[in-house]
N, C-alpha and C positions, 0 to 999 in steps of 0.2 A: 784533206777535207776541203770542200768547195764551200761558194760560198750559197749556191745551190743547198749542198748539205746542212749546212747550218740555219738557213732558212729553215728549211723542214724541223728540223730540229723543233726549233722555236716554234713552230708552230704546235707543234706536239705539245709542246707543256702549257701552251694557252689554252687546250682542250681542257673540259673540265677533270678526266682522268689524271691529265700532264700537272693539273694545278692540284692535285691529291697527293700525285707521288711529291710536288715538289715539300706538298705541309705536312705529311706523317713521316712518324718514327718508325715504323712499320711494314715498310719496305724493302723486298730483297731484288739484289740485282743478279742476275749473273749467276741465278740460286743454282749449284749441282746436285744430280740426284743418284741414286742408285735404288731400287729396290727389285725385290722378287715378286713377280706376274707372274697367274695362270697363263700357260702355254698356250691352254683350246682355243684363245681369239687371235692365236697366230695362225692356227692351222689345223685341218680336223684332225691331223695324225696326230697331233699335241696334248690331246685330255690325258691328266692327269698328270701334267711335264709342269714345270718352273721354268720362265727366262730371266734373265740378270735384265733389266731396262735401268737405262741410263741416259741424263740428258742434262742440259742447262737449260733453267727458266729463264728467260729474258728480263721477266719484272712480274713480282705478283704483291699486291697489297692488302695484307693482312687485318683484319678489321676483327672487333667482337664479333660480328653477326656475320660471318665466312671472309673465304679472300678472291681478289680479284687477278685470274692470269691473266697478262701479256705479252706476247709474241710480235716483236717487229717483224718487218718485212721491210725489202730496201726493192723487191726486182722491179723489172719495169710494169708492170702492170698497170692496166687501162681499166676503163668502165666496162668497156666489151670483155674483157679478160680477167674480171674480178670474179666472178661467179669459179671459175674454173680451178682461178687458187686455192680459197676459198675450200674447192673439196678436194684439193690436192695436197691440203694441211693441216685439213681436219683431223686425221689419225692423232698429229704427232699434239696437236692443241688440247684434244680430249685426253690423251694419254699424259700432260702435263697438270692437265687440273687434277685428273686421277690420284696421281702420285703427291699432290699438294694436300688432296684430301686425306689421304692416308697417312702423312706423314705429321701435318700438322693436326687434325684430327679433328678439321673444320670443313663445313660444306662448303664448295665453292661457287661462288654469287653468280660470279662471268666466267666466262673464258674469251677472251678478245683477242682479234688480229688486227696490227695496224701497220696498215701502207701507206708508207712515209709519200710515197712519188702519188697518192691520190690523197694525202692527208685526212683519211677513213678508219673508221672505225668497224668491223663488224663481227658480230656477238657469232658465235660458235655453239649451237645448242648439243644438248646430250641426244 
């Protein structure tokens, strides 16, 4: 770990998010998942299939009033290049709030990505 890294780091938890996960009890890291998906938004031959999806949450914070996903991101990404990850993570961000809804049996608030190397925040719509 650089000192680079840890910079960022720290910058993370001065965010107002960073200063949430550091005060709640409510917090999961590192959450694994497993559940069964309709097939047809994988593919049109797939209606009426089941796939096994499976992933780790990075961070999501569990509130009364729904919970909040988080997905770091470490790559090098720029402001020119931000838009691009952006919809290149989308799938897997939506498909993690998804699975948060269903499991814990709460709406989910956000779904957030953040990129550590622009220390950015940006919101993921459905």
């Amino acid at each position: 770990v650089t000192d680079e890294d840890c910079e960022a780091i720290a910058k993370f938890f001065q965010t107002p998010l960073g200063c949430k996960l550091r005060q709640s009890k409510d917090v999961l890291r590192e959450f694994k998942f497993s559940i069964l998906d309709d097939a047809s938004g994988y593919g049109q031959d797939l209606e009426g299939e089941q796939v096994l999806l499976q992933g780790v949450v990075d961070c999501a914070l569990i509130e009364p009033d729904g919970i909040t996903v988080g997905d770091f991101k470490t790559d090098s990404v720029t402001e020119e290049t931000m838009e691009a990850a952006v919809q290149r993570y989308r799938p897997q961000v939506l498909a993690y709030a998804d699975a948060m809804t269903r499991i814990f049996q709460k709406p989910v608030k956000q779904a957030l990505l953040y990129f550590f190397r622009l220390n950015t925040f940006v919101s993921v719509d459905r």
